[in-house]
DOPADO-238969 format. One record per residue: residue number from 1; x, y, z of N, C-alpha, C in turn. Coordinates in steps of 0.001 Angstrom, whole numbers, plus 500000, padded with zeros to 6 digits. Last residue first. Layout:
N
{NUM {X Y Z} {X Y Z} {X Y Z}};
...
***
This chain:
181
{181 {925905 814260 433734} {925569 813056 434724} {924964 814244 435453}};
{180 {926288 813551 430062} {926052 814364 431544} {925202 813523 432283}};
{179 {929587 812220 429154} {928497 811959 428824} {927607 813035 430045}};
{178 {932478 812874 426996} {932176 812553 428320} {930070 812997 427664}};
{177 {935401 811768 424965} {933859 811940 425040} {933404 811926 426352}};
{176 {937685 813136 423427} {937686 813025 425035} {935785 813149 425113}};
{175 {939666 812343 420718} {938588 812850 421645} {938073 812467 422947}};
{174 {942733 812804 418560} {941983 812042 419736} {940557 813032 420023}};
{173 {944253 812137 415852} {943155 813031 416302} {942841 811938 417327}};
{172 {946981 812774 413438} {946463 811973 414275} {945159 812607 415389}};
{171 {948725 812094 410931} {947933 813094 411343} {946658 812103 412154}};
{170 {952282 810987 410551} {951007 810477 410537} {950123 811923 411153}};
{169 {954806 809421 408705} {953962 810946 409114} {952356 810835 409443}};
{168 {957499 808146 408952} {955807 807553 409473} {955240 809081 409405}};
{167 {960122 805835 407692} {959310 806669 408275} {957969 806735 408347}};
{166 {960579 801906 408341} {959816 803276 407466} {959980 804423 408176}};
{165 {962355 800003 409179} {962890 801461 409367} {962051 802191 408527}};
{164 {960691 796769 410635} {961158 798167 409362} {961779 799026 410078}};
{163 {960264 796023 413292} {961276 794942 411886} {961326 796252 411048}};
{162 {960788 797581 416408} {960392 797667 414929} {960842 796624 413635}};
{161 {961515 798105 418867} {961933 796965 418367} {961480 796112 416738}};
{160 {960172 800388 419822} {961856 800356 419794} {962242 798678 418793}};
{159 {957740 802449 417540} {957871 800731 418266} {960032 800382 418821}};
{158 {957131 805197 418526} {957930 804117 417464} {958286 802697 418064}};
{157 {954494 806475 419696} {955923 806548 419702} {955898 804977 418638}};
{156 {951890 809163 421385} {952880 808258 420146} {954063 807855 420020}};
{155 {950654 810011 423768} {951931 809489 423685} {951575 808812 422142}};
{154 {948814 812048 426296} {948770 811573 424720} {949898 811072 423811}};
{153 {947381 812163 429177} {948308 812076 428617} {948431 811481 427585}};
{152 {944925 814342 431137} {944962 813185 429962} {946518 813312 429326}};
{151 {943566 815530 433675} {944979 815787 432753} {944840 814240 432368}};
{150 {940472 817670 434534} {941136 816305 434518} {942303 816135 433487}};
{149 {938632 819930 436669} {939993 819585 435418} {940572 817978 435508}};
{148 {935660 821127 437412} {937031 820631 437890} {937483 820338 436927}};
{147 {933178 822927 437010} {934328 823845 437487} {935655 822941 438144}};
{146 {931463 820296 438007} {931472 821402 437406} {932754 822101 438606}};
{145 {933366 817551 437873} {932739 817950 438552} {932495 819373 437700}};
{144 {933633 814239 436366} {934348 815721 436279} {933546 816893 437061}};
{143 {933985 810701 436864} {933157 812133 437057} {934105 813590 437083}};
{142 {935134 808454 435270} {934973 808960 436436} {934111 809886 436015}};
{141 {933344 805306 433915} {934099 805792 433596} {934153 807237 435051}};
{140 {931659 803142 434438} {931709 803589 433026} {932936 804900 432995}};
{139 {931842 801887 436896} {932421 800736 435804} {932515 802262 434384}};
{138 {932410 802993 439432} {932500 803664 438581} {932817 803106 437286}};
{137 {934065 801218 441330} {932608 801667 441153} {931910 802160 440335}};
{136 {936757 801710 440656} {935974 800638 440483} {934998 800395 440765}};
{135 {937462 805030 438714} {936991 803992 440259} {936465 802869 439647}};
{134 {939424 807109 437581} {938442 805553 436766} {938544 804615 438216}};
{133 {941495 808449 438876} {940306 809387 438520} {939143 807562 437976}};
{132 {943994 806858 439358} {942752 806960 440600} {941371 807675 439772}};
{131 {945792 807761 437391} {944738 806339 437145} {943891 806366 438363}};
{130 {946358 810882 436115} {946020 810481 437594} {944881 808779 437470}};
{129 {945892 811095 433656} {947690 810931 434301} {947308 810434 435563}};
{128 {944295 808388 431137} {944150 809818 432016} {945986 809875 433290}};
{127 {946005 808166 427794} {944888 807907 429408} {945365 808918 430629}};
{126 {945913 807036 424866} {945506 808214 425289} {944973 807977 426622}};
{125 {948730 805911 422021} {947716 806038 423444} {946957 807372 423889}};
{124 {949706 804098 419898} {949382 805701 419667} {947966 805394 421127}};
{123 {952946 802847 418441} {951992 802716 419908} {951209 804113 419451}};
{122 {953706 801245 415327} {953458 802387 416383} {952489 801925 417263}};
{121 {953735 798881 413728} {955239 799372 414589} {954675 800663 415442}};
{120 {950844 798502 413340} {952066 797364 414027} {953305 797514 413716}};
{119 {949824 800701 412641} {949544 800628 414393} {950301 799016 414336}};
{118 {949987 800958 410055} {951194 801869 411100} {950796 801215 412285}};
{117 {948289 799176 408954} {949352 798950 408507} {949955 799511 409775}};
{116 {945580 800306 410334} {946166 799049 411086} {947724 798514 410131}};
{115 {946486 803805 410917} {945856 802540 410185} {946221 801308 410278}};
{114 {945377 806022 413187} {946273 805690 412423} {945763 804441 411821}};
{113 {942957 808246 413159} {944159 808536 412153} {945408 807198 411909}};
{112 {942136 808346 416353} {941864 808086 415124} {943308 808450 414069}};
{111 {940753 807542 419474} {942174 808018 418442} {941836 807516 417170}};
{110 {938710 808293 422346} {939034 807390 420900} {940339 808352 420494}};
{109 {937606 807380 425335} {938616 807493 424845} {938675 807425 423097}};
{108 {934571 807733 426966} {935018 806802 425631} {936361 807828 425593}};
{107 {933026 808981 429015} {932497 807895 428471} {933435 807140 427769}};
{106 {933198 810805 432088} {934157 810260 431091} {933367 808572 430601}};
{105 {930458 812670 433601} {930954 811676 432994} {931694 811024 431668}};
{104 {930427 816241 434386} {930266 815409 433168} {931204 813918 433727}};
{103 {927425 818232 436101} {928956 817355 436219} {929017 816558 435046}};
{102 {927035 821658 434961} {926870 820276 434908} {927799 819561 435265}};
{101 {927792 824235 434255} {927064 823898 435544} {926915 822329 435767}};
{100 {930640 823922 432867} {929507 824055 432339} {928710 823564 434308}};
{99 {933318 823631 432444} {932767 824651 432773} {931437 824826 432999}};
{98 {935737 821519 433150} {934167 821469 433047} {933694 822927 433681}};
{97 {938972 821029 431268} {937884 821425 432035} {936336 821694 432141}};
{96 {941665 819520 430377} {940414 819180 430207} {939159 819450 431260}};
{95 {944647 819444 429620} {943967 819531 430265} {942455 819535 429981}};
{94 {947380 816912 428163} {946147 818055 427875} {945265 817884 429413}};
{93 {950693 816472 427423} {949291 816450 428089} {948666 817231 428118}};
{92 {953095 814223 425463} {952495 815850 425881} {951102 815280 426546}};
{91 {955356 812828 422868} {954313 813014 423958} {954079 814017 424847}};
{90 {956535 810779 420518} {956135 812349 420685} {955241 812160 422064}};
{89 {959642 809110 419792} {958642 809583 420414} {957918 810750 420657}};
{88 {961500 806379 418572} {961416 807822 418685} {960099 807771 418950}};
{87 {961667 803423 418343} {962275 804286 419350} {961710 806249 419542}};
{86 {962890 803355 415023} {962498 802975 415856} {963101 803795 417609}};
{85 {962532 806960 413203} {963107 805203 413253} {962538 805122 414945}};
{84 {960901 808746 412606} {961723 808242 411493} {962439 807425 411770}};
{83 {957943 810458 412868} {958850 809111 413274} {959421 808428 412357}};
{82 {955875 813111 412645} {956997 812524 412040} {957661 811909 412905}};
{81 {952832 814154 413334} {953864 813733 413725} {954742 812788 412917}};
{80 {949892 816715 414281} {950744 815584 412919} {952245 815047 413760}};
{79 {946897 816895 416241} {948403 816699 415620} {948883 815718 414392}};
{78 {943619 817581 417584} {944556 817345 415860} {945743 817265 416218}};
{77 {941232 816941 419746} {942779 817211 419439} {943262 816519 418211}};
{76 {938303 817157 421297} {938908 816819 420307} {939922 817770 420155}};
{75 {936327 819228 422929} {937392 817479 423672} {937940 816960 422577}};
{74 {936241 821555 421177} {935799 821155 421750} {936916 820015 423079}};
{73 {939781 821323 419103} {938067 822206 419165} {937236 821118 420109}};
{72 {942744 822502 418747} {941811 821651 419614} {940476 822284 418926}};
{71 {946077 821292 417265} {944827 822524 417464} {943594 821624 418244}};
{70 {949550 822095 417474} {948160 821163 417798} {946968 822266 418064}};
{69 {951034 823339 414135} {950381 823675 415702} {949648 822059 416304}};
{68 {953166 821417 412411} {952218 822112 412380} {951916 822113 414188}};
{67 {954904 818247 413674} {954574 819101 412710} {953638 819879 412423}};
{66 {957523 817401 416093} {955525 817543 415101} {955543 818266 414562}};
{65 {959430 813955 415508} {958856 815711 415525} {957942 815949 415226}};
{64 {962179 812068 416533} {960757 812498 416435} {960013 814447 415862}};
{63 {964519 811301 416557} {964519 812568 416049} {963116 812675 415656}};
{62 {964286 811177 420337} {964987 810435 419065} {964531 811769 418293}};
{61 {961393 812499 421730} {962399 811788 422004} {963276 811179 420621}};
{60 {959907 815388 423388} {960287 814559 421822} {961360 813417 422387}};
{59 {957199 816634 424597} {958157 815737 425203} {958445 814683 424021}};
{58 {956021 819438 425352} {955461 818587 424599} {956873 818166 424753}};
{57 {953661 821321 427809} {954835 820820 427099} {955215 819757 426365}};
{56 {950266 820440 427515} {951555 820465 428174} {952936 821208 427615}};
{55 {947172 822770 426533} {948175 821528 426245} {949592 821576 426606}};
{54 {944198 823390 428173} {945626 823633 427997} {946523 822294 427475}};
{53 {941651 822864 427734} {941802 824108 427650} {943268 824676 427686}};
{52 {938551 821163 426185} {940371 820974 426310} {940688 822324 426330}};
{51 {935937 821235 427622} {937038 821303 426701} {938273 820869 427204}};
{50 {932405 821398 428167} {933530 820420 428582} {934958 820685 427459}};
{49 {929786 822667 428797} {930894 823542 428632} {932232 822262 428843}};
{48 {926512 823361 428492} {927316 822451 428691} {928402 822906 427972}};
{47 {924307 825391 430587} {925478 825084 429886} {926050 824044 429884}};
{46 {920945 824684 431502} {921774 824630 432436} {922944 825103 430872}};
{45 {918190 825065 430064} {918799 825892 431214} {920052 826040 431701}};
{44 {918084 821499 429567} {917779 822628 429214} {917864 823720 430380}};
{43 {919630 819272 427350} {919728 820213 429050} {919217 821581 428502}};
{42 {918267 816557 426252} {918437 817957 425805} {918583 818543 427461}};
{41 {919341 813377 425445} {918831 814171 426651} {918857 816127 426028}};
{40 {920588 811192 424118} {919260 811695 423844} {918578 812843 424644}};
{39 {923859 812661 423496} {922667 811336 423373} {921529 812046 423356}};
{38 {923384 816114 424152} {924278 814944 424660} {923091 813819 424729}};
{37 {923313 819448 423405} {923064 818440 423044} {923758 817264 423009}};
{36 {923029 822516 424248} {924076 821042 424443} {923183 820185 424446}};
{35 {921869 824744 423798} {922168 824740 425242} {922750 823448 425689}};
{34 {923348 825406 421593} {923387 826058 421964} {923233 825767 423710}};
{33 {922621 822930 420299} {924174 823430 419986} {924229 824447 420827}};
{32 {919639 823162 420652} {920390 821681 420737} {921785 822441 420886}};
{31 {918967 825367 419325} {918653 824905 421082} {919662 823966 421397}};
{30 {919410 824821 416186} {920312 826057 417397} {919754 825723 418744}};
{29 {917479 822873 415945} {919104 822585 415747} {919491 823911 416496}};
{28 {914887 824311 416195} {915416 822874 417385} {917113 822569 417111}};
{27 {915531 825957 414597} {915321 826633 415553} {915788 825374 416692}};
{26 {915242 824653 412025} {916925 825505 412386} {916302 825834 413895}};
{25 {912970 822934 412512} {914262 822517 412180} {915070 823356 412803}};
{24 {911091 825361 412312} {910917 824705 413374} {912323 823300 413285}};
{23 {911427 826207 408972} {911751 826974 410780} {912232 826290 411882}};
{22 {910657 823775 408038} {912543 823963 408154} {912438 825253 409374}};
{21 {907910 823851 408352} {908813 822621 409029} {910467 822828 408862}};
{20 {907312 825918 407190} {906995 826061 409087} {907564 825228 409579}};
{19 {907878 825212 405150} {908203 826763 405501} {908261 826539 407011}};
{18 {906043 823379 404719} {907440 823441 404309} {908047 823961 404990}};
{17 {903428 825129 404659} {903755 823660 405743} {904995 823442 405480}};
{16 {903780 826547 402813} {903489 827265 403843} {903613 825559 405216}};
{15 {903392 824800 400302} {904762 825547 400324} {904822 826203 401900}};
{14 {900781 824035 400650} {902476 823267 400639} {903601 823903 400920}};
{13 {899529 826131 400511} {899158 825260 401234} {900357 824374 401655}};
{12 {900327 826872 397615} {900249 827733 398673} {900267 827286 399933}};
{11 {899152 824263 396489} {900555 824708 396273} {900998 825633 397624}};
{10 {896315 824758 396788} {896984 823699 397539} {898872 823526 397391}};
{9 {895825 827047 395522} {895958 827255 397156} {896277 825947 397875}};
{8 {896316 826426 392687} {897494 827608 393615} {897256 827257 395335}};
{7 {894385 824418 392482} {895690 823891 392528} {897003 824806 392623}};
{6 {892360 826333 392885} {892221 825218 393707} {894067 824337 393654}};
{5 {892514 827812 390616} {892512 828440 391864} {892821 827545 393025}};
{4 {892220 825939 388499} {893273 826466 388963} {893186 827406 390062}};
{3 {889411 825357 389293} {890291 824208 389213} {891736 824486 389592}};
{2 {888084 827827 388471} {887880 827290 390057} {889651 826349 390343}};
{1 {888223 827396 385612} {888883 828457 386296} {889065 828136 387781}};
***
């Protein structure tokens, strides 16, 4: 009888160390998302607030076109875009503000979506409009100050001198990684 008493309270025992280790999980995952979580550093106290908060006018050329909204979340940008011969072009600019009490450092440019078949007739770029913001002191990249804006310009276009005439629909995603400084 003891025996099974002994193999409920080491069950009991388990199940209650479990319990205390997924608490202590969701609780360190909401701190992290909540007061920003960047590499290895946790800020604590302060907000981290870096987005994309306006996108330009958007600048077609040939019978280029986009397709669906551009949508943002965070420093990341979705578009789709149709190029149906050489030459044609989609391009537009985003703004990109630091709300957060913190100054943020520009770490990494990326684009994603296209595939090394499309990226040899398409250009698909992403750099900042003002090239003074990337000092040559500044090997990793510039500084965004709390409460300043930096304009990134986002250009796809059709190679003008293309060997094919494919069309091209492509769904394309950039991000704007910055790091806290």
């Amino acid at each position: 009888m003891e025996k099974k008493y002994q193999k409920r309270y080491i069950l009991l025992g388990i199940i209650i160390v479990m319990v205390a280790i997924l608490i202590w999980k969701v609780n360190t995952s909401y701190a992290f998302v909540n007061q920003g979580y960047v590499g290895r550093n946790i800020i604590s106290g302060d907000k981290w607030g870096v987005n994309i908060t306006e996108i330009g006018e958007i600048e077609k050329k040939g019978s280029a076109e986009l397709i669906n909204e551009i949508s943002t979340i965070g420093t990341t940008i979705n578009f789709d875009v149709m190029l149906f011969h050489p030459g044609d072009s989609v391009s537009f600019n985003i703004t990109v503000e630091n709300t957060s009490t913190l100054n943020a450092e520009l770490y990494a440019l990326t684009l994603g979506g296209l595939s090394n078949f499309d990226s040899q007739n398409i250009d698909y770029t992403i750099l900042p409009v003002d090239s003074s913001i990337i000092h040559e002191d500044n090997i990793d990249g510039s500084i965004i100050k709390s409460g300043d804006k930096q304009v990134f310009n986002i250009t796809v276009s059709y190679q003008e001198h293309a060997k094919d005439n494919n069309e091209y629909n492509l769904n394309l995603s950039s991000t704007i990684i910055y790091k806290q400084r």
